[in-house]
C-alpha positions as CSV (number, residue, x, y, z in Angstrom):
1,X,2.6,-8.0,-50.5
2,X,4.9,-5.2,-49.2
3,X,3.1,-2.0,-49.1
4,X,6.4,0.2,-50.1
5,X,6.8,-1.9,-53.3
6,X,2.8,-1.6,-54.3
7,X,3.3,2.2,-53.7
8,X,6.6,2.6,-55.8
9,X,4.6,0.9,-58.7
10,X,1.8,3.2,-58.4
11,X,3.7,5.8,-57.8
12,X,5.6,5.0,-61.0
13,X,2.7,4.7,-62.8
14,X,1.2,7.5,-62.1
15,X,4.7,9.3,-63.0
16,X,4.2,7.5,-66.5
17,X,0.8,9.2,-67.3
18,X,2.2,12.3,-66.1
19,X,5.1,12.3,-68.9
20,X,2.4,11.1,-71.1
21,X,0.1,13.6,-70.4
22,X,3.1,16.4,-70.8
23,X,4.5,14.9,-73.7
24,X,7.8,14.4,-71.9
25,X,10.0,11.5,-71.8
26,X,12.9,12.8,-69.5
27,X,13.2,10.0,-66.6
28,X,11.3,7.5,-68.7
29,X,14.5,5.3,-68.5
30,X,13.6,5.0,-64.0
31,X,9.8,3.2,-65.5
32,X,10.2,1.5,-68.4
33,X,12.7,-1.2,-69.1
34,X,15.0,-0.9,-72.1
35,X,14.2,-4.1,-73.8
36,X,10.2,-3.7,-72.4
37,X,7.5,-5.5,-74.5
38,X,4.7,-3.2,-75.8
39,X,1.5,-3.3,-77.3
40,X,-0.2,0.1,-77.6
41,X,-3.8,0.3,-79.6
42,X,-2.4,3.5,-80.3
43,X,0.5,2.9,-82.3
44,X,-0.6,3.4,-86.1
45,X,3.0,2.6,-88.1
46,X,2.8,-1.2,-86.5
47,X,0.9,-3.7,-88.0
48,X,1.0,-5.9,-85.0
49,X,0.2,-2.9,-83.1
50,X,3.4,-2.6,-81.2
51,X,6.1,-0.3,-80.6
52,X,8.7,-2.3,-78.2
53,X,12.0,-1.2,-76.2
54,X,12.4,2.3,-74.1
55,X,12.6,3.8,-77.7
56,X,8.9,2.7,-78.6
57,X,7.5,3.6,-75.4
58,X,9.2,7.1,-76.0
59,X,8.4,7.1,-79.5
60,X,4.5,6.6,-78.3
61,X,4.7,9.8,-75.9
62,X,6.5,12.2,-78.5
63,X,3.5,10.8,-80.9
64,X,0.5,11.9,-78.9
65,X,-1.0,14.9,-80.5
66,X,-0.2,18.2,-79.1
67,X,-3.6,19.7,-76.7
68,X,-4.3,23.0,-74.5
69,X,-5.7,20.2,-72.5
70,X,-4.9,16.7,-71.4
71,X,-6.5,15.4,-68.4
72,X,-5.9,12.0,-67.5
73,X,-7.9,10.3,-63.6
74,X,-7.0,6.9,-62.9
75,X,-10.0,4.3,-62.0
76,X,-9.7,0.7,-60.6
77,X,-6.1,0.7,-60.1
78,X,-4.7,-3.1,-58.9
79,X,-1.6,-4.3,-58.5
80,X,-0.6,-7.7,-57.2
81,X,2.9,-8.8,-56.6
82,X,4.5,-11.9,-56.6
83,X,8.2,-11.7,-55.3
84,X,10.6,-9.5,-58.0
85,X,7.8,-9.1,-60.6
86,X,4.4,-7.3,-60.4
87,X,0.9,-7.4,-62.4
88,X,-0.9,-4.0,-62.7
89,X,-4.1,-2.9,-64.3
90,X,-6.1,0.7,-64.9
91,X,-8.1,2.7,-66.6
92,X,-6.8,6.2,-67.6
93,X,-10.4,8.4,-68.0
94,X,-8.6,10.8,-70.9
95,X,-9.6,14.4,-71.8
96,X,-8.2,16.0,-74.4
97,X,-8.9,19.5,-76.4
98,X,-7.2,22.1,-78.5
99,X,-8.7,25.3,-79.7
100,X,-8.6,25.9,-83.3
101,X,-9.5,29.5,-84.3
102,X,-13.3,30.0,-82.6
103,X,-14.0,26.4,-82.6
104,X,-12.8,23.9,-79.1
105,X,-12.1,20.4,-80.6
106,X,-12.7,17.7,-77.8
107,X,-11.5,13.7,-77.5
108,X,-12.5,11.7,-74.6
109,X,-11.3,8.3,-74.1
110,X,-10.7,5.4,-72.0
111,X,-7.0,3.7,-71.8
112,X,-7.0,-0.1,-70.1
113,X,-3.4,-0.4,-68.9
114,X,-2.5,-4.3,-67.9
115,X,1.3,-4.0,-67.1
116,X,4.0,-6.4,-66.0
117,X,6.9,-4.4,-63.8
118,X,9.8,-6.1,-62.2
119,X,11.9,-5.3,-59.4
120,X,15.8,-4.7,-60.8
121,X,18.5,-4.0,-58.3
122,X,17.2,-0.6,-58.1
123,X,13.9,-0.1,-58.4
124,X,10.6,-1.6,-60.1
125,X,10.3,-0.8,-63.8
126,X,7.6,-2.0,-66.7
127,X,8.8,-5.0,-68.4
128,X,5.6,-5.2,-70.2
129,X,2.8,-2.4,-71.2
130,X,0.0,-2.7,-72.6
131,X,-2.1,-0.3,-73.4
132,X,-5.6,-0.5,-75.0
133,X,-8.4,2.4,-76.2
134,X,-11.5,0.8,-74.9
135,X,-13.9,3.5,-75.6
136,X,-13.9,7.1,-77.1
137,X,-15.4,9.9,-78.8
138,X,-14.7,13.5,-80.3
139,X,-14.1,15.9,-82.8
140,X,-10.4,16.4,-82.3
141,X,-8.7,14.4,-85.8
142,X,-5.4,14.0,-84.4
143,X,-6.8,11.8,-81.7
144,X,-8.7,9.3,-83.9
């Protein structure tokens, strides 16, 4: 596996929760491929609980609920490669909270990420996200 590929995809990732986590989707088009495949637990409108294409994924980012606070650590991050297309898995540990007059509401969660990325003539993008709540708790409505 070559080491500069495996950092440019979690370097990319990391630049994805980043965006997420500011509610930002300026560069998205250098991660996420314009035709990408996604299934987000997240995405309420979608039956099938997808939101596909570069549009979806933005869509999905401008959607999250506004915070004071959104912390997001990465656990068990693993990539593997395989020539021009990549498998990679995490957990984003999520904190979110807004104040509301006197009262702090909270929502902690856990995201399981299994991604697909492949390598285009310029640089390793998602072909595939998934994204999946896999635990969570709180007080803050927006978020559940």
């Amino acid at each position: 596996m070559p080491r500069n590929d495996y950092n440019e995809i979690k370097t990319k990732f990391r630049n994805f929760l980043t965006l997420w986590k500011k509610g930002e989707t300026e560069g998205m088009e250098h991660l996420v491929l314009a035709d990408a495949k996604c299934n987000l637990s997240t995405a309420k409108d979608y039956a099938d609980g997808s939101q596909h294409s570069l549009y979806g994924v933005k869509n999905f980012i401008l959607d999250t609920p506004k915070t004071d606070v959104f912390h997001i650590e990465v656990c068990n991050y693993v990539c593997r490669l395989a020539g021009e297309k990549a498998q990679q898995s995490a957990v984003a540990v999520c904190r979110a909270s807004r104040q509301e007059g006197d009262a702090v509401k909270t929502f902690e969660f856990s995201s399981f990420f299994v991604n697909s990325w492949v390598k285009t003539e310029e640089e390793w993008k998602i072909s595939h996200l998934r994204m999946d709540i896999v635990d969570s708790h709180g007080d803050f409505p927006e978020f559940q």
